[in-house]
C-alpha positions as CSV (number, residue, x, y, z in Angstrom):
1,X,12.8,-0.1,-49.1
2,X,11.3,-3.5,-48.7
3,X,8.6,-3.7,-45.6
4,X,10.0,-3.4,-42.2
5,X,7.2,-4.8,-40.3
6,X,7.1,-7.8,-43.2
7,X,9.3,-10.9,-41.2
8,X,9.4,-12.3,-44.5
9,X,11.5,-9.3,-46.3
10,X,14.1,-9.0,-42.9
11,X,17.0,-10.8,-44.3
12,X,16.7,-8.3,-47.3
13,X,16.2,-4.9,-44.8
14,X,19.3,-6.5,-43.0
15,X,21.3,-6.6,-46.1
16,X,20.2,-3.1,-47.2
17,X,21.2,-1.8,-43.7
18,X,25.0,-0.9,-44.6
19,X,24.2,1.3,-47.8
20,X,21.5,3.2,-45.4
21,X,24.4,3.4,-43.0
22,X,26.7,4.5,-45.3
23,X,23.8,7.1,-46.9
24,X,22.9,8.5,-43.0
25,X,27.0,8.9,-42.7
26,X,27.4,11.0,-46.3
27,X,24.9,13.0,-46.1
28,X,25.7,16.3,-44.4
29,X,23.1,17.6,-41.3
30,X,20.4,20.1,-42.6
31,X,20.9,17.9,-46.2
32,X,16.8,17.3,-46.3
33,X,14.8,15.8,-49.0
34,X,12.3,13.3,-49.2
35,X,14.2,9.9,-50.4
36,X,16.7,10.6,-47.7
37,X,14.4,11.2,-44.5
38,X,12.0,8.4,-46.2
39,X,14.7,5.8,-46.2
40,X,15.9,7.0,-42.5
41,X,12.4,6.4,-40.9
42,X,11.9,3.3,-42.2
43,X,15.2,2.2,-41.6
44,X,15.0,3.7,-37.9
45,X,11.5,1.4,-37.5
46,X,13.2,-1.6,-38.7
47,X,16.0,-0.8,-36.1
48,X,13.6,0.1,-33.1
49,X,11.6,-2.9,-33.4
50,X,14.7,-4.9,-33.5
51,X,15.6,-3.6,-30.1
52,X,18.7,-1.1,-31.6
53,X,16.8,1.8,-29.8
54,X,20.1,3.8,-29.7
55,X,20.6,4.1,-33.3
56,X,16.8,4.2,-34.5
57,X,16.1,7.3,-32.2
58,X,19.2,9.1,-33.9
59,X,17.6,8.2,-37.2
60,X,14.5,9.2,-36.0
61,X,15.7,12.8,-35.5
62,X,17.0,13.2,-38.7
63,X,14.1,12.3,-40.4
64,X,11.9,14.7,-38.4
65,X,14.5,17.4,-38.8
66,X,14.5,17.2,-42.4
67,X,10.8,16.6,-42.5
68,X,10.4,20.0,-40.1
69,X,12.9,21.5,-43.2
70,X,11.0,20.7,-46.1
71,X,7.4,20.5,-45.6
72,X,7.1,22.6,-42.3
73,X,5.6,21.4,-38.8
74,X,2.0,20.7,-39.8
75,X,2.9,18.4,-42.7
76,X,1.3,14.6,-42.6
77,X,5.2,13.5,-42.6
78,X,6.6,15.6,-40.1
79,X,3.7,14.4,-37.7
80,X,4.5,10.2,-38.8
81,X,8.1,11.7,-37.5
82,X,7.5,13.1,-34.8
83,X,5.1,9.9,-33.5
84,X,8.2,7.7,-34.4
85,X,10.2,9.4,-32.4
86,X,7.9,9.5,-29.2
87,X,7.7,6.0,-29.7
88,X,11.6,5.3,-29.6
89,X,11.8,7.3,-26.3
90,X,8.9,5.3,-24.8
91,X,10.8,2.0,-26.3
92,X,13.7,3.3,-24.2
93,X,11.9,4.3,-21.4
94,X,12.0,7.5,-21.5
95,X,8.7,8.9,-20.1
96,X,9.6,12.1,-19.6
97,X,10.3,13.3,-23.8
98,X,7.9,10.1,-24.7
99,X,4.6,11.5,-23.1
100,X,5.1,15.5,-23.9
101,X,5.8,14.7,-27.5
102,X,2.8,12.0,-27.6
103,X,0.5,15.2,-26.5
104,X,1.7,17.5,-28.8
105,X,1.7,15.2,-31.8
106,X,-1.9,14.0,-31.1
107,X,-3.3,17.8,-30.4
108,X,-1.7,18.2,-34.1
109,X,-2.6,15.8,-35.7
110,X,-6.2,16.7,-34.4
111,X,-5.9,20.1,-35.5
112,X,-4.4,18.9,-39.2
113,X,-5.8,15.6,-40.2
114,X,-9.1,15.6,-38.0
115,X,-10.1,13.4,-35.0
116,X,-10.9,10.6,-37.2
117,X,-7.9,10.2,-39.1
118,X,-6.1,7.1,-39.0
119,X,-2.9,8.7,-38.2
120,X,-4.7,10.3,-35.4
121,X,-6.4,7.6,-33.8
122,X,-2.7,5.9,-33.8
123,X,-1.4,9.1,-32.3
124,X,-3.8,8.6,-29.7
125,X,-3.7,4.6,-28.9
126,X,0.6,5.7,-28.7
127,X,-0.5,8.3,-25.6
128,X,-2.9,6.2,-24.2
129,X,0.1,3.1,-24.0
130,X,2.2,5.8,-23.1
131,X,0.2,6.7,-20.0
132,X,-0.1,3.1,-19.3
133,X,3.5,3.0,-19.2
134,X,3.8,5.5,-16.3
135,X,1.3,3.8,-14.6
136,X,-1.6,6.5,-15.0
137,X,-4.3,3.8,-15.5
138,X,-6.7,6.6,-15.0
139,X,-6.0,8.3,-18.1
140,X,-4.8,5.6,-20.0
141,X,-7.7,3.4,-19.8
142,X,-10.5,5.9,-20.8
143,X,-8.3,7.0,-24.0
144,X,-8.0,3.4,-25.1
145,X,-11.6,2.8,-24.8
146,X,-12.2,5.7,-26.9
147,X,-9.7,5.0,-29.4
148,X,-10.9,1.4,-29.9
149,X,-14.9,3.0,-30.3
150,X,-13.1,5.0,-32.7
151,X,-11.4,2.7,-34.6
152,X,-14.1,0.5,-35.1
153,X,-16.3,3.3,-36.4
154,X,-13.8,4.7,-39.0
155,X,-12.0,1.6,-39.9
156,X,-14.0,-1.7,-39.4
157,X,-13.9,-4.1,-36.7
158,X,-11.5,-6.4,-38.7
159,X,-8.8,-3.3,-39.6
160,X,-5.4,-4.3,-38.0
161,X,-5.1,-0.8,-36.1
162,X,-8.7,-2.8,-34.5
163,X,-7.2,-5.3,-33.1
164,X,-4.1,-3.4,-31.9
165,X,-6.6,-1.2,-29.9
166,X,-8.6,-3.7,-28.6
167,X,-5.5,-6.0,-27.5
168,X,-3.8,-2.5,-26.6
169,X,-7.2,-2.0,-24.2
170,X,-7.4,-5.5,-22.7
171,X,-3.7,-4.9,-21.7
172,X,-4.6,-2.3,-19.4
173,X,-7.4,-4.0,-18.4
174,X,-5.0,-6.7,-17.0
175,X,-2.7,-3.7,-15.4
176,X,-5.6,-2.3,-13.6
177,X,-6.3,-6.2,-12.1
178,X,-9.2,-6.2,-14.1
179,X,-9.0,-9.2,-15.7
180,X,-12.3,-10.1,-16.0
181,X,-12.6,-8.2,-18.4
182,X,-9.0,-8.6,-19.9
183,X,-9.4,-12.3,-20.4
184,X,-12.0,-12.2,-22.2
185,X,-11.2,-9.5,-25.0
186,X,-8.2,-10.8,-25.2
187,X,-9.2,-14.1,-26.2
188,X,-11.9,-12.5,-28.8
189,X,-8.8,-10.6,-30.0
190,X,-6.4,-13.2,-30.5
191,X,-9.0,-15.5,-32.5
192,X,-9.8,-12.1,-34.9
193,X,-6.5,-11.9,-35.6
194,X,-5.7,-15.2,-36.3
195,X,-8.5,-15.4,-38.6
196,X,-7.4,-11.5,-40.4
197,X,-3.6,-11.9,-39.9
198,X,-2.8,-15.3,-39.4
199,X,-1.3,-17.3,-37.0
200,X,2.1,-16.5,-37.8
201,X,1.4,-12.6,-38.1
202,X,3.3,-10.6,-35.4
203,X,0.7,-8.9,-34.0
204,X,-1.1,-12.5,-33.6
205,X,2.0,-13.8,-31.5
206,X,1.9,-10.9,-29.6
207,X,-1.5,-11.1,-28.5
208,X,-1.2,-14.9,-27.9
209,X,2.0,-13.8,-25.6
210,X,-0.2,-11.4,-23.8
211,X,-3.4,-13.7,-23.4
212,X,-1.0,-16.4,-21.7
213,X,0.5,-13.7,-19.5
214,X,-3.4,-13.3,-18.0
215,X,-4.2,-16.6,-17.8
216,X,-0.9,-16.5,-15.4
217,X,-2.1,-13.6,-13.5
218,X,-5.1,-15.2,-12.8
219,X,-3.4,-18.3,-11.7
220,X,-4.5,-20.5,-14.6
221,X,-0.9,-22.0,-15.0
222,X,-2.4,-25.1,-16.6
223,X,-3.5,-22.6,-19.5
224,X,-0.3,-20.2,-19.4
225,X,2.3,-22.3,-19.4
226,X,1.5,-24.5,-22.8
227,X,0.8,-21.6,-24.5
228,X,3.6,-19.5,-23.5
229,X,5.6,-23.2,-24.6
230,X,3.7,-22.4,-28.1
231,X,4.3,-18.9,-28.0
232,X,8.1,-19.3,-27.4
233,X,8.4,-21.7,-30.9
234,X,6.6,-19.8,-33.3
235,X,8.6,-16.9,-32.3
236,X,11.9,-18.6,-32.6
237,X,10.4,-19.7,-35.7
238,X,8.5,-16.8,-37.6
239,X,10.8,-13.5,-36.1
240,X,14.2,-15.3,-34.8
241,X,15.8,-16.5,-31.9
242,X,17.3,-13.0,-31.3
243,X,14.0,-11.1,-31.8
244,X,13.3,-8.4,-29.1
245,X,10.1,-10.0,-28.8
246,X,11.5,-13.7,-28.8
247,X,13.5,-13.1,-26.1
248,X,10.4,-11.7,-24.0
249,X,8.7,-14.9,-24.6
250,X,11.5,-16.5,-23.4
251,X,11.8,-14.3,-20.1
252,X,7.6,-14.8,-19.9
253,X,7.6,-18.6,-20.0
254,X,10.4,-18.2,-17.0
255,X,8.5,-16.4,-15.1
256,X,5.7,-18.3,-15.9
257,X,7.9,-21.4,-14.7
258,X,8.4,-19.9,-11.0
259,X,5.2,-19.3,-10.6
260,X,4.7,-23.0,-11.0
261,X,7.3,-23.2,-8.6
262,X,9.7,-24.9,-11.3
263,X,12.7,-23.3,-10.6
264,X,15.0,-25.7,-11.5
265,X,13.6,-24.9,-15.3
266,X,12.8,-21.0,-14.7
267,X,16.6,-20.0,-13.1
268,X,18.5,-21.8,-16.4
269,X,16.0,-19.4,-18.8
270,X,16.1,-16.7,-17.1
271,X,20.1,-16.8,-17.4
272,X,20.2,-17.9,-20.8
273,X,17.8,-14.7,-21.7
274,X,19.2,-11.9,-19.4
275,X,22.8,-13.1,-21.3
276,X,21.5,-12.8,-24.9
277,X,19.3,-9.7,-24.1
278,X,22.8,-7.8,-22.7
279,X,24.2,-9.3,-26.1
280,X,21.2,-8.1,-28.5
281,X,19.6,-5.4,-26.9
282,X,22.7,-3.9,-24.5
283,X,23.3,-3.6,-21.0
284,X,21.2,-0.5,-20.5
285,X,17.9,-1.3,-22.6
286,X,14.6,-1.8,-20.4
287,X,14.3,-5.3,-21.2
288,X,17.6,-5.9,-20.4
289,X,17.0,-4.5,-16.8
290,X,13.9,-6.1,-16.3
291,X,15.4,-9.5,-17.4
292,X,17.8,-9.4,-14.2
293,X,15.5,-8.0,-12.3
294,X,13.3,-11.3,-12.5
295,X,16.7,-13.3,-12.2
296,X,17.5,-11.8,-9.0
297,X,13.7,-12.3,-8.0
298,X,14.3,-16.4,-8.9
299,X,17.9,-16.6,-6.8
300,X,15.4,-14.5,-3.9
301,X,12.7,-17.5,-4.5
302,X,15.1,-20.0,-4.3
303,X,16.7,-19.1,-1.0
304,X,19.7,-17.9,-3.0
305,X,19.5,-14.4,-1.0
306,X,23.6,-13.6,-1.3
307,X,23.0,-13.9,-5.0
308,X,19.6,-12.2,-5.0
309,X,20.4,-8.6,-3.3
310,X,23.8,-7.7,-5.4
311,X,21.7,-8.2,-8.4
312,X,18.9,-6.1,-7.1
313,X,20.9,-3.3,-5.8
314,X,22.7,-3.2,-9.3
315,X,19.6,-3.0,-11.3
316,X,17.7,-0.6,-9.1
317,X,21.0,1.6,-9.6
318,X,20.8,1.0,-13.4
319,X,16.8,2.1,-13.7
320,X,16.9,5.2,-11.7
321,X,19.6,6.0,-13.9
322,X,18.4,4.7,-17.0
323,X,14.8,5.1,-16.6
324,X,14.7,7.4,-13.6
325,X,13.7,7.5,-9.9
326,X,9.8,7.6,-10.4
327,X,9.6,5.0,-13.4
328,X,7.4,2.0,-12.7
329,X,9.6,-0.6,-12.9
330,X,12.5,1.5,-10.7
331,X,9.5,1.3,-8.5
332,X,9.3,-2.7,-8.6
333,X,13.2,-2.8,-8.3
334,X,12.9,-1.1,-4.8
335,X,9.6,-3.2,-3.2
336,X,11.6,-6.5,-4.4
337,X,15.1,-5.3,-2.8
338,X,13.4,-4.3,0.4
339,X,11.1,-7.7,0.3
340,X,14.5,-9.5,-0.1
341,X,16.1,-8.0,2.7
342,X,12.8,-8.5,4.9
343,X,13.0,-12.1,3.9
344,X,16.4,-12.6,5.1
345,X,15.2,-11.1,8.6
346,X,17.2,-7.2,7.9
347,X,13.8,-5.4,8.7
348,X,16.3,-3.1,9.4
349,X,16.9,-1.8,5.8
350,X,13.6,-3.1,4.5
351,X,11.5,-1.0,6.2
352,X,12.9,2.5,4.9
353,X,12.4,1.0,1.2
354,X,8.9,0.1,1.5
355,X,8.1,2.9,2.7
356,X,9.7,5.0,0.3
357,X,8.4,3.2,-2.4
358,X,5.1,3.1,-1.1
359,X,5.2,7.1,-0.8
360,X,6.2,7.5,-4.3
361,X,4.0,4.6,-5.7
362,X,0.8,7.0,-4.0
363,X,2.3,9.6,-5.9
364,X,3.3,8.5,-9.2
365,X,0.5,5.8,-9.4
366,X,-2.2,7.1,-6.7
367,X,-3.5,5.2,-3.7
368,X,-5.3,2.2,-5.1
369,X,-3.1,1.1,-8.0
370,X,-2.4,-2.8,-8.1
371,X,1.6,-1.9,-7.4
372,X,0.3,0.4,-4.4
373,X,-1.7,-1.9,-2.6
374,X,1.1,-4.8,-3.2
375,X,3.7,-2.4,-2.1
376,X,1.2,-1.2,1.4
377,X,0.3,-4.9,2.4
378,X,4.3,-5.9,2.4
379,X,5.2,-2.6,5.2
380,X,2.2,-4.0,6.9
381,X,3.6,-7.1,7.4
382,X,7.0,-5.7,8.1
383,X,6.1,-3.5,10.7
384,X,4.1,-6.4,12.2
385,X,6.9,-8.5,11.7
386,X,9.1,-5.1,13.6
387,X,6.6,-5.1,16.3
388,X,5.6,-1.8,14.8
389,X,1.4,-3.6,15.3
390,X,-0.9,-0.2,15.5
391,X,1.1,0.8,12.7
392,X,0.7,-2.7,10.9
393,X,-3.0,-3.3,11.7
394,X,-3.7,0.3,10.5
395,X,-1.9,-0.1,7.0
396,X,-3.8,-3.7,6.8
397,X,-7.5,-2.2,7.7
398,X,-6.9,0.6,4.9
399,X,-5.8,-1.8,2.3
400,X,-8.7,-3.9,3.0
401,X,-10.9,-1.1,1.7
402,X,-8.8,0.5,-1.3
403,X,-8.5,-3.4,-2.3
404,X,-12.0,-3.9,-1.8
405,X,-12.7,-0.5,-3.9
406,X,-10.7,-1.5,-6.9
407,X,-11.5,-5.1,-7.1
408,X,-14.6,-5.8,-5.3
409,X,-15.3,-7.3,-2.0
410,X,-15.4,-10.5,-2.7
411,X,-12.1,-10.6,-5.4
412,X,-9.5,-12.9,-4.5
413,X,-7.3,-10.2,-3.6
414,X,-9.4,-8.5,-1.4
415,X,-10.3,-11.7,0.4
416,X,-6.3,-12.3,0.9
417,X,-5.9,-8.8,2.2
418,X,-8.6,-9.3,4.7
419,X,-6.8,-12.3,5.8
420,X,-3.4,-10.3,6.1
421,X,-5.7,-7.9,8.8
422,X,-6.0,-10.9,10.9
423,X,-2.4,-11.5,10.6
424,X,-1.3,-8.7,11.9
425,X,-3.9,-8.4,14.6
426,X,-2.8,-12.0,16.1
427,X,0.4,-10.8,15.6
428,X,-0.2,-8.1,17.8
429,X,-2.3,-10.1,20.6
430,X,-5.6,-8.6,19.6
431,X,-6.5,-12.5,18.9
432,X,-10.9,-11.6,20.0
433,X,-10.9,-9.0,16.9
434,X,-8.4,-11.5,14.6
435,X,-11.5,-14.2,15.6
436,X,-14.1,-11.5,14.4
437,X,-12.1,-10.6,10.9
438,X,-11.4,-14.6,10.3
439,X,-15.4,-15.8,11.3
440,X,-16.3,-12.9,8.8
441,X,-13.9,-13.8,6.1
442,X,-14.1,-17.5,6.3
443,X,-17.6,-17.6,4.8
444,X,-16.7,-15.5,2.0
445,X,-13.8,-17.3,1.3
446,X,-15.8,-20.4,1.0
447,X,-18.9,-18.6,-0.9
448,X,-16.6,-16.8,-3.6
449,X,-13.5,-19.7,-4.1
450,X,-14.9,-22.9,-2.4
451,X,-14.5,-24.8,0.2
452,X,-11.5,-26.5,-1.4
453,X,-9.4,-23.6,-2.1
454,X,-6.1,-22.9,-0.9
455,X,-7.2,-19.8,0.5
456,X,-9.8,-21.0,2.0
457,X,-8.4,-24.1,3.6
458,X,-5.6,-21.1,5.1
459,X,-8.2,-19.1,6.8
460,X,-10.2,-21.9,7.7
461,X,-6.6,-23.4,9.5
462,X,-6.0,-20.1,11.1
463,X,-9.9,-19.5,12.2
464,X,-9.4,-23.1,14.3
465,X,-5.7,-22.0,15.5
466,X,-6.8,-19.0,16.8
467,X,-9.5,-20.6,18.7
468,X,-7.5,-23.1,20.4
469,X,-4.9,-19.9,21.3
């Protein structure tokens, strides 16, 4: 079997595909030996990274069903297997097989190999993204760290499975807002790899992908955007213009694209890519779904409402039932339909969504995750916007805090969140304690951003409006 992972040998693991087809179809269930669930895997890895998750997980089975048959549960093969196939769920989405297989495997492999076997230290980097998947942060973070300590010890600083950990760590880094320290090790990682792997090496475009994403989160569209440009090319160029991961640097430099506030260029690629990702990938694949979720979020940015809530409604439909009700991004789906509707003025039926999502976003993702406090500052606003204000100011004044716990007082976001307190206190005539929060924030702005930032210039503006009120 020529190497899967190898871009270069595709063409010929695409024209070997129909005899391993016709092989999978001959051979009778419970047939196991090792050229048949050898072929399988790697043919089911080929598949899975090509974004055919329905047929690779099927393979995947197989092989770990004949691997279980011949060599028993504890064999170094039946544990590859059984990672694969934890894998294909999480590929899929699917959490809830993904993360209880991940644990078993790991505590196996532990037990078998050692805690410093390669195939270990995989097993655990897979749980630890798996966690990060859910949105357990808490868990996910500390198992990274130790798997990239790890990893360096056992394997070398330059070893590939290295610089998956350390690209696999900065990426929760930037989950957990933290991307102070993301940035950073991202950047270290992409110019390791570059010099190990080379520029056109999949892992290298990956992490080049990634590293433009945070310079977009930290609002450094002047960096992102040529680079997700870049990014975009060498993809089409090195993997294909239908490559699971092509098409996410196509959806990325969208998005990257309304953030500039380009939507005349983000709407036309976000089309383009929610069409071939529904060709590629299917109608049901996670990508798929979050391509028209950030469709629907354009129309919504573009005033486009009537087009923006059908396409909301239909993929937060698709992800509970795809995904499930407590999935991350079915979370997302429901805090952008109810910010739609409370952007259209139906307060009515936004307020019930945020707060059910904000319920289960405490509970699935605890009380100071990024998504939570994003999800608490928008029903502030809507019940100050209902006339709901003790309610408002009191979600605003404990935001303030869990902000200024996970990011640091004088973080951007914290600073902003102080400034939605005033908000909602003008809003609801307290305008001597919006004075108070604004003289105390203005400063800060000013100390931490500069006088010149946009921030800053807001508060400062609203400091001078609520004196003249």
């Amino acid at each position: 079997m020529p190497d899967v992972d190898d871009p270069g040998q595709w063409s010929q693991v695409r024209l070997l595909l129909p005899s391993v087809e016709a092989y999978a179809r001959h051979t009778e269930p419970g047939v196991a030996n090792d050229v048949f669930s050898g072929v399988i895997d790697r043919a089911a890895t080929f598949l899975q990274n090509q974004g055919a998750l329905g047929q690779a997980t099927g393979w995947f089975e197989r092989a770990l069903a004949a691997r279980e048959q011949l060599h028993g549960v504890d064999h170094p093969d039946t544990l590859t297997s059984r990672n694969n196939l934890a894998s294909a769920y999480l590929s899929a989405g699917d959490l809830g097989r993904a993360i209880p297989l991940f644990e078993q495997t790991l505590a196996d492999n532990e037990r078998v190999l050692g805690a410093d076997h390669p195939n270990t230290l995989t097993s655990r980097n897979n749980l630890a993204g798996a966690y990060a998947s859910a949105g357990d942060l808490g868990r996910a973070i500390p198992l990274y760290e130790r798997t990239l300590s790890d990893r360096e010890r056992v394997l070398g600083a330059d070893h590939p499975h290295t610089l998956t950990s350390r690209n696999s760590l900065a990426g929760a880094y930037e989950s957990a807002g933290d991307l102070g320290r993301a940035i950073p090790l991202y950047e270290a990682t992409l110019a390791d790899q570059e010099r190990v792997l080379g520029v056109d090496h999949p892992d290298t475009l990956t992490s080049r992908n990634n590293l433009a994403g945070a310079y977009e989160s930290s609002g450094d569209l002047g960096r992102a955007i040529p680079l997700y440009e870049a990014t975009l090319a060498d993809c089409e160029r090195v993997l294909g213009v239908d490559h699971p991961n092509t098409l996410s640097s196509r959806n990325n430099l969208a998005y990257a694209y309304q953030s500039a506030g380009d939507l005349g260029r983000a709407i036309p690629v976000y089309e383009a890519t929610l069409a071939d990702r529904e060709r590629v990938l299917g109608a049901d694949h996670p990508d798929t779904l979050t391509s028209r979720n950030n469709l629907a979020y354009a129309y919504g940015s573009a005033g486009e409402r009537a087009r923006a809530i059908p396409v909301y409604e239909a993929t937060l439909a698709d992800r509970e039932r795809v995904l499930g009700a407590d999935h991350p991004d079915t979370l997302s789906s429901r805090n952008n339909l109810a910010t739609t509707h409370a952007s259209a003025g139906h307060l009515g039926r936004a307020i019930p969504l945020y707060e059910a999502t904000l319920a289960d976003r405490e509970r699935v993702l605890g009380v100071n995750h990024p998504d939570t406090l994003f999800s608490r500052e928008n029903l502030a606003l809507a019940y100050s916007g209902a006339g709901r204000h003790r309610e408002a100011v009191a979600l605003a004044v404990l935001n303030r805090l869990e902000s200024a716990r996970l990011y640091g007082a004088d973080d951007r976001r914290t600073l902003d969140r102080i400034d939605t307190d005033a908000l909602v206190r003008l809003a609801a005539g307290d305008r001597a304690a919006a004075v108070a929060v604004l003289e105390d924030l203005l400063p800060r702005c000013e100390r931490a951003l500069g006088p010149d930032d946009a921030l800053t210039s807001m508060v400062r503006n609203r400091l001078a409006e609520a004196h003249d009120a």
